[in-house]
C-alpha positions in Angstrom: 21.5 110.6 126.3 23.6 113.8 127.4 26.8 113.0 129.0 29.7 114.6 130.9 27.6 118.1 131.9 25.6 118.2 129.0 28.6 118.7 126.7 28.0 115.0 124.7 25.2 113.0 123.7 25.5 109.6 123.3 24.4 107.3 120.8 23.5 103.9 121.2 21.2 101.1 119.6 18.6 99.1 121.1 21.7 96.8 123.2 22.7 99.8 124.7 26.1 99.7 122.6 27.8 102.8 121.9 27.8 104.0 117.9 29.2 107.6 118.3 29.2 110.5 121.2 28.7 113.6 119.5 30.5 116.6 121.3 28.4 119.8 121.7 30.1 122.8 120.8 26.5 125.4 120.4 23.0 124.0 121.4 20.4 126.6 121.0 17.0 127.6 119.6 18.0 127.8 116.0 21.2 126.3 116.3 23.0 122.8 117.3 26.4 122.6 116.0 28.3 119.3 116.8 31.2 117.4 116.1 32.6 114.1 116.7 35.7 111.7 115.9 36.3 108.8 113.4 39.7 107.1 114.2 41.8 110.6 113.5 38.6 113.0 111.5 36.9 115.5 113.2 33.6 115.7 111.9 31.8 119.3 112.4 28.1 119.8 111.5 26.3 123.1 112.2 22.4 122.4 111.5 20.7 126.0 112.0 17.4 126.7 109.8 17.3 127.5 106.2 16.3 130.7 105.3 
């Protein structure tokens, strides 16, 4: 579910409890790059196609 103006998406199981909010840093046609926190690590992922 995208939160806060479209800038998170939330991720929760079936109870509706929260397992991570991603933050969105670039969502477009080829490319969704993302990161989010555990305790003090930043996580970035850029997912784009492979060539």
């Amino acid at each position: 579910m995208f939160q806060n103006n479209d800038e998170e998406i939330k991720i929760s199981d079936s109870n509706n409890q929260t397992l991570r909010t991603l933050k969105l840093l670039k969502l477009e046609e080829k490319a969704f790059w993302y990161y989010y926190m555990e305790g003090d690590d930043k996580h970035e992922l850029h997912l784009v196609p492979s060539l």
